[in-house]
C-alpha positions, 0 to 999 in steps of 0.5 A: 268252880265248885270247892269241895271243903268236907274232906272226911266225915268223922261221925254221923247220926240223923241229927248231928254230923261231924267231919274235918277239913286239912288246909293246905297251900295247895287250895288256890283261894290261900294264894290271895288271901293275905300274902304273908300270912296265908289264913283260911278266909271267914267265908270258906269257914262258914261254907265248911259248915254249910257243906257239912250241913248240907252231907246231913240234910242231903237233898231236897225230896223232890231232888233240888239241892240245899243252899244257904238261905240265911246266916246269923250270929256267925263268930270267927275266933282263931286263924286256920293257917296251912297245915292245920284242919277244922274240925266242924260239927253241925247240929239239926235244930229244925226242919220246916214244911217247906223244906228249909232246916235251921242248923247250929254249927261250930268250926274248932281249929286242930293244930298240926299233929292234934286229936281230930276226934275231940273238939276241943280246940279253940273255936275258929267259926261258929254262928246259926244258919238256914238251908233252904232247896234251891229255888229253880228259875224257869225260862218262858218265851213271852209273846210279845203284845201288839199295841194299837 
């Protein structure tokens, strides 16, 4: 199952990408995830800012997709309940040979009716992250050795 969480890219530019995720009841993990009061879970926040992420890095040059490699200082703030939207804007800080680039991102809550075009709102996540290319397994038959 694959959760496309990026609904709208705001603003764009090589270093710095902002885009904007609506919450709706409608999104199957907002059924488990505390039944009488239905948030967006911590772990989805974090992937909003790693997809977010990942639509400015693109690919890898050799084509492998870009996956988490490390969070840290990640902080959760405010609930985004149903009807709401993060606002998420994702920073550059560094790109090393190996492909990996270090990134700085912040989700701030938007209530039901505000300005989606400033972020301004109370910060629901924030933290540092790492995206890395995939590292691709591949499958060799072994022989096997004959023992005497």
């Amino acid at each position: 199952m694959r959760f496309i969480l990026v609904d709208r890219v705001l603003e764009r530019s090589a270093e710095r990408i902002v885009t904007l995720k609506h919450v709706s009841m409608a999104e199957e993990y907002m059924d488990d995830h505390f039944k009488s009061f239905p948030v967006l879970p911590g772990v989805m926040m974090l992937e909003c800012l790693v997809q977010a992420a990942r639509e400015l890095a693109g690919p890898h040059e050799d084509g492998r997709p870009m996956v988490l490699g490390k969070a840290r200082a990640v902080k959760y703030g405010r609930f985004v309940q149903p009807g709401s939207s993060l606002r998420v804007e994702v920073s550059l800080l560094s790109r090393s040979d190996d492909g990996s680039a270090e990134f700085r991102g912040e989700g701030t809550l938007v209530e039901p009716g505000g300005d989606t075009s400033t972020g301004g709102g109370p910060v629901a996540v924030a933290g540092r992250f790492m995206l890395r290319p995939a590292r691709i397994a591949t499958s060799r038959l072994v022989k096997p050795t004959a023992t005497a």
